[in-house]
ZAMARGU-4260 file (C-alpha; in steps of 0.2 Angstrom, whole numbers, plus 5000, padded with zeros to 4 digits):
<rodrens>
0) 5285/5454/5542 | 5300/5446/5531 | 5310/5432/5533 | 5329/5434/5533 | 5341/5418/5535
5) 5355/5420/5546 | 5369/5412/5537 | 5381/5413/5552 | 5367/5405/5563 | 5360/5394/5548
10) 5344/5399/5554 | 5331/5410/5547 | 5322/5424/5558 | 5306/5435/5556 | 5308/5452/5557
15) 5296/5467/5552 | 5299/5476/5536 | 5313/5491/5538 | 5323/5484/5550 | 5341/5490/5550
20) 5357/5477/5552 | 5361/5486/5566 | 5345/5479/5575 | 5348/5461/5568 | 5364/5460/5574
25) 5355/5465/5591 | 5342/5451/5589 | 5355/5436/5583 | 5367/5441/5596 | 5362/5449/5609
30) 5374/5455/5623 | 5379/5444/5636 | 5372/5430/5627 | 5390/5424/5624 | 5390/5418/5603
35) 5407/5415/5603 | 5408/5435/5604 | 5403/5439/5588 | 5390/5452/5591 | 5403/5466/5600
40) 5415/5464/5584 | 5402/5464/5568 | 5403/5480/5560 | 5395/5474/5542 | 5385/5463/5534
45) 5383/5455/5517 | 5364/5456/5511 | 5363/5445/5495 | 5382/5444/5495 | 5382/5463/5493
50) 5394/5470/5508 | 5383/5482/5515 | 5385/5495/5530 | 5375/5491/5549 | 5361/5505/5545
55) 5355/5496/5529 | 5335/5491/5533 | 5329/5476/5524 | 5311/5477/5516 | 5312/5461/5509
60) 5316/5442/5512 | 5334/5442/5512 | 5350/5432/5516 | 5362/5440/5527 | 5379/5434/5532
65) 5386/5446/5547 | 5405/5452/5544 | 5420/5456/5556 | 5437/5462/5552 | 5442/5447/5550
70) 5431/5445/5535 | 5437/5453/5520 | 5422/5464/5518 | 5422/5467/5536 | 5440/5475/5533
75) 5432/5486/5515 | 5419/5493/5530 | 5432/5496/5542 | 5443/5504/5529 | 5431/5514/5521
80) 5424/5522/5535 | 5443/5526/5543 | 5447/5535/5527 | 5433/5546/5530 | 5438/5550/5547
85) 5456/5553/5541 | 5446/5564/5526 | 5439/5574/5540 | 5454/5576/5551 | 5466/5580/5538
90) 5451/5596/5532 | 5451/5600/5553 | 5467/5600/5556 | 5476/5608/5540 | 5473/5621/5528
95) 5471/5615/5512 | 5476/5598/5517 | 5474/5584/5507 | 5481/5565/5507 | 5483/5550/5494
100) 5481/5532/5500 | 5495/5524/5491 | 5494/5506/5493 | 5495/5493/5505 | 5511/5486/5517
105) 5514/5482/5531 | 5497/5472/5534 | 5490/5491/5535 | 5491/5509/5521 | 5504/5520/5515
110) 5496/5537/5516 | 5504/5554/5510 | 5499/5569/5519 | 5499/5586/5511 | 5499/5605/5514
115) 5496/5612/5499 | 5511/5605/5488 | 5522/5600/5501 | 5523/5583/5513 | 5516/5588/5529
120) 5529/5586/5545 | 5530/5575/5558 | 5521/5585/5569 | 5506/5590/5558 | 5505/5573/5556
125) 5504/5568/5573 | 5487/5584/5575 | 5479/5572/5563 | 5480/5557/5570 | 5475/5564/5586
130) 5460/5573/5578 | 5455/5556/5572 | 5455/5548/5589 | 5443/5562/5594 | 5431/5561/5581
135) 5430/5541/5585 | 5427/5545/5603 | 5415/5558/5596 | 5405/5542/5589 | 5399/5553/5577
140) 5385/5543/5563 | 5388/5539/5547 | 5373/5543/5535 | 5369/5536/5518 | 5361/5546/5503
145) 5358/5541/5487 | 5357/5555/5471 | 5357/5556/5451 | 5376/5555/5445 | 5379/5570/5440
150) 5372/5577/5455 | 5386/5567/5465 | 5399/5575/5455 | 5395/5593/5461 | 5396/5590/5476
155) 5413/5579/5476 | 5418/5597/5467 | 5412/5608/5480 | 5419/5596/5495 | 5437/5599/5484
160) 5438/5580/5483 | 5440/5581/5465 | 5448/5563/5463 | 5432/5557/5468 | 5422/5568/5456
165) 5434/5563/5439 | 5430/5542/5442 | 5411/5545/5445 | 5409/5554/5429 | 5414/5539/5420
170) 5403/5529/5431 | 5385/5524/5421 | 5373/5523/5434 | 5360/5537/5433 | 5361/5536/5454
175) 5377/5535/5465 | 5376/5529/5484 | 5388/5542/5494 | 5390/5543/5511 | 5393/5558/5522
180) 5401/5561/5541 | 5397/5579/5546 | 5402/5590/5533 | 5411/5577/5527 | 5407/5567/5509
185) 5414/5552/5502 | 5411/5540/5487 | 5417/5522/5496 | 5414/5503/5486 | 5405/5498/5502
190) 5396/5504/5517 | 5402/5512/5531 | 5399/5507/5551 | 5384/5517/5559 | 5397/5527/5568
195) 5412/5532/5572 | 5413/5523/5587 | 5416/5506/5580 | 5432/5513/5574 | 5441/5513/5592
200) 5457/5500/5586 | 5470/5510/5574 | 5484/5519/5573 | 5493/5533/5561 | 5512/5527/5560
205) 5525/5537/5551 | 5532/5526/5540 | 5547/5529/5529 | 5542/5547/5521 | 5524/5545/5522
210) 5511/5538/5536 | 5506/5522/5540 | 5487/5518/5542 | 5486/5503/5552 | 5467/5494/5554
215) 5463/5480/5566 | 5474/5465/5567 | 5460/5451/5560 | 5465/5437/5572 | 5467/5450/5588
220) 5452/5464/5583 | 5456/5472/5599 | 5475/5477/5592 | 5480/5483/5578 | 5493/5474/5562
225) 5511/5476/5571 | 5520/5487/5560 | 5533/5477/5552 | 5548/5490/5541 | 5550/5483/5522
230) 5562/5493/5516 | 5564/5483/5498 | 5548/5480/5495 | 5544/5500/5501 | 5556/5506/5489
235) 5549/5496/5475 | 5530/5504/5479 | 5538/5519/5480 | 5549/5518/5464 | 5532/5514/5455
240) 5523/5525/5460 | 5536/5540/5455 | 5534/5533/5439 | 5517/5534/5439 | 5517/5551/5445
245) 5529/5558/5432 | 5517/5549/5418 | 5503/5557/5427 | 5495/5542/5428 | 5492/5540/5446
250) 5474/5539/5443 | 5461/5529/5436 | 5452/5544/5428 | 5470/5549/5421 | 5469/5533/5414
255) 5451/5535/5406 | 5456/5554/5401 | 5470/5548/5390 | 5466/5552/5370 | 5465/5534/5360
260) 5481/5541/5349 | 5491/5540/5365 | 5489/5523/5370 | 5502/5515/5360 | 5513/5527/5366
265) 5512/5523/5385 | 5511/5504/5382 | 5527/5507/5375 | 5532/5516/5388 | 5529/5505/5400
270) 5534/5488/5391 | 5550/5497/5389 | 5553/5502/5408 | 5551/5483/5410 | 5565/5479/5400
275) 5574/5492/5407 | 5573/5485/5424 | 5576/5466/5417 | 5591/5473/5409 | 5596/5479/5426
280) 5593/5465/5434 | 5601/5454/5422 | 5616/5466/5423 | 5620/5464/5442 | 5621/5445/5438
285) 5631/5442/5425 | 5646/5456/5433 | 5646/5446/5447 | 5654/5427/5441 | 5654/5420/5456
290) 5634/5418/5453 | 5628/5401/5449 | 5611/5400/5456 | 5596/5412/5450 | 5580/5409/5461
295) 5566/5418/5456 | 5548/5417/5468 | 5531/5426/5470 | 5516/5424/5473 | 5502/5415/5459
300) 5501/5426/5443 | 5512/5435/5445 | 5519/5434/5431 | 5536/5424/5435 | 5536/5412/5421
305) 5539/5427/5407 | 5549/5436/5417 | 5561/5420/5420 | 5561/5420/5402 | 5565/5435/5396
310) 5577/5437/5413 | 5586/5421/5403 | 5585/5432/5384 | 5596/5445/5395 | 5608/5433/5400
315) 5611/5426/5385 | 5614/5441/5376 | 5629/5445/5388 | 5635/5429/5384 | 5630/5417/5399
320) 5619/5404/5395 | 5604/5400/5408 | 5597/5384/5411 | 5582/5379/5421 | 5582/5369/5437
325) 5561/5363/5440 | 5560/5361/5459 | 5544/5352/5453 | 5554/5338/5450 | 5560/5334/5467
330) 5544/5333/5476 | 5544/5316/5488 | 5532/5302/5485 | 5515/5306/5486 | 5514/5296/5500
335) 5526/5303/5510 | 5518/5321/5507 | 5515/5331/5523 | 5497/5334/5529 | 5488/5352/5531
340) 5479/5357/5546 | 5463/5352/5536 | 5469/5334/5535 | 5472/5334/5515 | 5489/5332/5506
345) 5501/5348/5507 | 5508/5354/5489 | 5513/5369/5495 | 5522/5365/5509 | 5541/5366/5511
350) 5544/5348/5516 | 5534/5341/5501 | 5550/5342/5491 | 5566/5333/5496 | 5576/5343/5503
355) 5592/5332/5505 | 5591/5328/5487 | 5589/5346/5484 | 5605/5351/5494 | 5617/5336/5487
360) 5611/5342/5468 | 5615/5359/5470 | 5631/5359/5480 | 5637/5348/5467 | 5629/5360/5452
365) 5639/5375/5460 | 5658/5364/5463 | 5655/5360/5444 | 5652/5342/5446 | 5641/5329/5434
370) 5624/5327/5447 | 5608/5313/5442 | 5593/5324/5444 | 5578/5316/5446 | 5560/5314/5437
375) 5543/5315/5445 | 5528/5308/5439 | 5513/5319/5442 | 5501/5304/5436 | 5508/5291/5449
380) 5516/5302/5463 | 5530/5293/5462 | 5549/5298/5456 | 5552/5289/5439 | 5568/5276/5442
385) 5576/5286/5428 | 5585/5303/5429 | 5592/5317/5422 | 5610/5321/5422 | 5617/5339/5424
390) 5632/5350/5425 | 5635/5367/5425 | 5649/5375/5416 | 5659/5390/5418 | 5648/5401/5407
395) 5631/5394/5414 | 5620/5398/5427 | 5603/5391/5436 | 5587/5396/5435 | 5575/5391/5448
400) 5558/5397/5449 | 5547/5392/5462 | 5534/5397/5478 | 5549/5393/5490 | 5565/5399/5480
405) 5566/5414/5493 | 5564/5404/5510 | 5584/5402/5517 | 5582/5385/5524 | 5579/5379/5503
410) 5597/5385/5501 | 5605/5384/5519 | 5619/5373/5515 | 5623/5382/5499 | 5637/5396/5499
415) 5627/5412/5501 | 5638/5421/5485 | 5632/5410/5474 | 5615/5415/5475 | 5605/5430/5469
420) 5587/5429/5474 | 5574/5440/5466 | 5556/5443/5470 | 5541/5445/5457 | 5523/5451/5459
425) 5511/5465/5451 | 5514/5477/5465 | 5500/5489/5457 | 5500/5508/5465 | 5486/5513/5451
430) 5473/5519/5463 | 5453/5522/5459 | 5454/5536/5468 | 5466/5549/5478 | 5455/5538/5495
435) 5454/5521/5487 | 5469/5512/5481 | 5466/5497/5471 | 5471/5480/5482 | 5488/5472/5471
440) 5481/5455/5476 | 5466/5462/5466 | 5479/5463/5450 | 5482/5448/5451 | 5467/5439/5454
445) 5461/5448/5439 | 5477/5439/5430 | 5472/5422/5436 | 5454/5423/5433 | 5457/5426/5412
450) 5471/5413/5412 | 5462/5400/5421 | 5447/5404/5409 | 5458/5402/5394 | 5470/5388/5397
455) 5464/5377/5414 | 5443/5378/5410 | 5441/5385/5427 | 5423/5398/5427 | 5429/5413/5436
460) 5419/5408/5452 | 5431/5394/5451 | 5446/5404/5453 | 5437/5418/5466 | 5435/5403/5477
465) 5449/5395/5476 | 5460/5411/5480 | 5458/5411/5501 | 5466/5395/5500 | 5479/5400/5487
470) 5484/5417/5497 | 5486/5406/5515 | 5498/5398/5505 | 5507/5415/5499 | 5506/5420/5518
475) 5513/5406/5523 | 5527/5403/5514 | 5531/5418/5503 | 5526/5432/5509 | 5539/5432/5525
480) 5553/5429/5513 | 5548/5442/5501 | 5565/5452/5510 | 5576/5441/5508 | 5576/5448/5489
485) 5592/5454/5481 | 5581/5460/5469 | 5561/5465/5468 | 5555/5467/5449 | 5535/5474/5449
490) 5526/5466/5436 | 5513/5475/5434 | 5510/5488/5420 | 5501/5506/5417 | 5490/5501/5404
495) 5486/5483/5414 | 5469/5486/5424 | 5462/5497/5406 | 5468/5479/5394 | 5462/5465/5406
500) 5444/5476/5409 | 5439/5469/5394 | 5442/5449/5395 | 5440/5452/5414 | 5420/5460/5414
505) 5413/5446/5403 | 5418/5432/5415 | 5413/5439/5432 | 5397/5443/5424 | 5394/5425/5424
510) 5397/5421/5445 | 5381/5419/5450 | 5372/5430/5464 | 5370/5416/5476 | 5385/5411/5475
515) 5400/5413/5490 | 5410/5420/5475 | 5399/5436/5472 | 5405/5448/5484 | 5424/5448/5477
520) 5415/5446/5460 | 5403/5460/5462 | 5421/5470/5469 | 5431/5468/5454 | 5415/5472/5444
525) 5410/5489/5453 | 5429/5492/5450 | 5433/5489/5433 | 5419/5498/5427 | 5428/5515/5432
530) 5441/5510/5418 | 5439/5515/5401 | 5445/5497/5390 | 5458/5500/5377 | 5462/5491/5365
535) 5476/5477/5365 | 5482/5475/5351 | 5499/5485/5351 | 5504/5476/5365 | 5519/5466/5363
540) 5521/5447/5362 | 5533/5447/5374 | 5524/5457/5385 | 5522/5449/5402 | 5504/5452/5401
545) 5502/5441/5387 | 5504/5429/5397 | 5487/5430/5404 | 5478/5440/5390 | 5483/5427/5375
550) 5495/5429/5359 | 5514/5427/5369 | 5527/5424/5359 | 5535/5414/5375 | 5529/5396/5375
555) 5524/5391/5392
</rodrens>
């Protein structure tokens, strides 16, 4: 017998040795017995803070914390066991069929389709999806095997799923976990649901020019993500991507095969496709003179900061001189600070700033009129008595950088031609494998983790657990604003995942096992360690990624 503690139940029950999740979750919460409903929508489990599939058995004392989709390695699970029935749909239902998982929108996954070469039509598209709902309703098991390496290779070969067979030859385990359904073999990060089944809630969408994989809805299990059209921030996935693909560099193990000779060249490359689309951008402004007001947002590390201050390097070379407009500065009285659901002070909230103030300042900025800004006082919480004077002259504009700069009711009383709003993140299309995008939150959790190591103090299980609390925020209020864009600039570079492997490894190293950071910890670990590290060094000092990696020639 072993013990295993419960820590949903915070309880701890005694089991005999080999029993599965599966059967745990049938003892903890058994049908009918009404726990809030849980038992009927766990489809995983972490066992030690490792995500781990329902057929796992436990042959030692363990800690177990069930997973649902609304869980973030609940959703890993779900994914990872839809993609395989997607694998085996696409191999039913076409000839030489084949598909790439692009990234994610749309709270779901872009998927291309293929036969042979070309895009697969509407209607071949529609076969697979319908093939998918029959192999669900097959409930079909998943099974689990576990072989030396190389061994994995051959078969990822002879299976055609040759993507997978490139990133696990770099992988330096002497055995791989696979998992297979049917005649169908996959390498997935996590494990799988016992059977197809448990997959009933999804959908195959087309979306723009490809498919849209939508998983379930984590606040309404029983539907699936609404599909919401995001034409902007598609294009700017798409436009990547087409870069990508003409570097050939789509891949992770493209990545890893590139000769050391070679890296300069596509750092290069890439820093100067950057400055190309700054150049771009900065363009668009400074033909247009009737634009006073530049506000720049996006969610945290994503890089805004060197990108405002290049973007203000552009400007000034056409000859228009950028000044910066902190709407740090016009947060109300800490006393008057709304309050979250959870009772504590609201910085990121909207109405933490003052708003009227705001709207007087900037109308006045725009007519060309002298306005007092004012000063806050982080220390105090107070607004200091003094302020700031400001106008704006002909050849000048504002840049205002901030988590709300896109939401329209900051600028509703402003003349809408004044304005040009541009959105910033690391919207990454880099994928592990043609099945296994890498997460863009991922790129920029990896960001945060070495800058808050370097220049806050903060451990790396610091950061991991404060991130749920810094992406409610980005859902909240940036993430519905992210169209109102005039511009999207994607800060995220080829060469990123292979130069931030190496400052990145070393510090979630250090999480420890026990605690609630592991799990994304362990994630970003089992990921990283596909990437060949390059070396740094010949990338610029005005590289956006210096910002995170050290050595900018920006002060910040």
């Amino acid at each position: 017998m072993i013990e295993v503690i419960i820590k949903n139940l915070n309880k701890t029950v005694t089991v005999k040795e080999g029993t599965t999740l599966a059967e745990l979750k049938d003892m903890v919460y058994p049908i009918g017995s009404g726990v809030k409903g849980q038992g009927s929508r766990i489809i995983g489990a972490t066992v030690n803070n490792v995500a781990s599939g329902l057929a796992t058995p436990l042959f030692q004392n363990k800690t177990v914390r069930f997973v649902t989709v609304a869980d973030q390695e609940g959703r890993e699970i779900y994914l990872n066991s839809l993609t395989m029935v997607l694998s085996k749909a696409v191999s039913d239902s076409i000839r030489n069929g084949s598909f790439i998982i692009e990234h994610s929108i749309s709270g779901g996954y872009f998927v291309r389709i293929f036969h042979g070469q070309h895009v697969v039509t509407k209607l071949k598209g529609e076969i697979v999806k319908r093939k998918m709902a029959q192999i669900i309703n097959a409930d079909i098991p998943f099974y689990t095997f576990s072989k030396p390496t190389p061994d994995v290779v051959k078969l990822m070969e002879s299976k055609g799923n040759s993507a997978a067979a490139d990133i696990l030859k770099f992988r330096k385990s002497y055995y791989t976990t696979y998992y297979q359904l049917a005649d169908t073999a996959e390498y997935v990060t996590t494990g799988t649901v016992p059977s197809t089944s448990y997959l009933k809630v999804f959908d195959l969408q087309p979306y723009y020019d490809g498919w849209l994989l939508q998983l379930p809805n984590p606040k309404k299990p029983d539907e699936v993500t609404p599909l919401t059209l995001m034409p902007r921030l598609y294009n700017t996935y798409k436009n990547n991507w087409s870069l990508e693909h003409k570097a050939r560099l789509t891949g992770v193990a493209e990545l890893n095969n590139l000769k050391e000779s070679d890296v300069p060249t596509m750092i290069m490359l890439s820093e100067a496709l950057h400055e190309k689309n700054i150049v771009r951008i900065s363009d668009k402004i400074t033909s247009n003179s009737k634009i006073k007001v530049v506000l720049i947002a996006g969610p945290s590390s994503s890089g805004k900061t060197t990108f405002s201050k290049r973007l203000s390097v552009q400007l000034a070379t056409s000859g228009v001189k950028p000044v910066p407009l902190s709407l740090d500065n016009y947060f109300v009285n800490r006393n008057m600070n709304p309050i979250d659901e959870n009772g504590q002070l609201d910085f990121e909230s909207l109405y933490s700033l003052d708003l009227e103030k705001f709207y007087a300042d900037l109308e006045g900025l725009i007519k060309g009129e002298t306005v007092e800004t004012p000063v806050y006082n982080f220390e105090t919480g107070l607004r200091n008595e003094a302020s700031v004077p400001m106008k704006l002259n002909d050849s000048e504009v504002l840049i205002i950088e901030g988590t709300h700069a896109l939401n329209p009711e900051l600028t509703k009383t402003l003349p809408q031609k004044a304005l040009f709003k541009i959105f910033v993140s690391a919207l990454n299309t880099m994928s592990l494998n043609d099945h296994i995008c890498i997460a863009a939150d991922d790129t920029r959790l990896l960001r945060r983790i070495i800058r808050d190591y370097k220049y806050r103090g903060y451990s790396a299980e610091d950061t991991i657990l404060r991130w749920p609390s810094v992406r409610r925020g980005e859902f909240k209020w940036i993430d519905p604003f992210m169209e109102e864009a005039d511009e999207m600039f994607n800060s995220t570079l080829l060469f990123e995942l292979a130069a931030t492997s190496r400052q990145a490894l070393p510090l979630l190293m250090e999480v420890p096992h026990y605690s609630d950071a592991y799990p994304i910890a362990n994630r970003l670990r089992t990921m990283l360690r596909f990437i060949k590290p390059i070396n740094f060094n010949s990338i610029p000092a005005t590289s956006l990624l210096r910002e995170f990696l050290g050595g900018s020639g920006f002060k910040y």
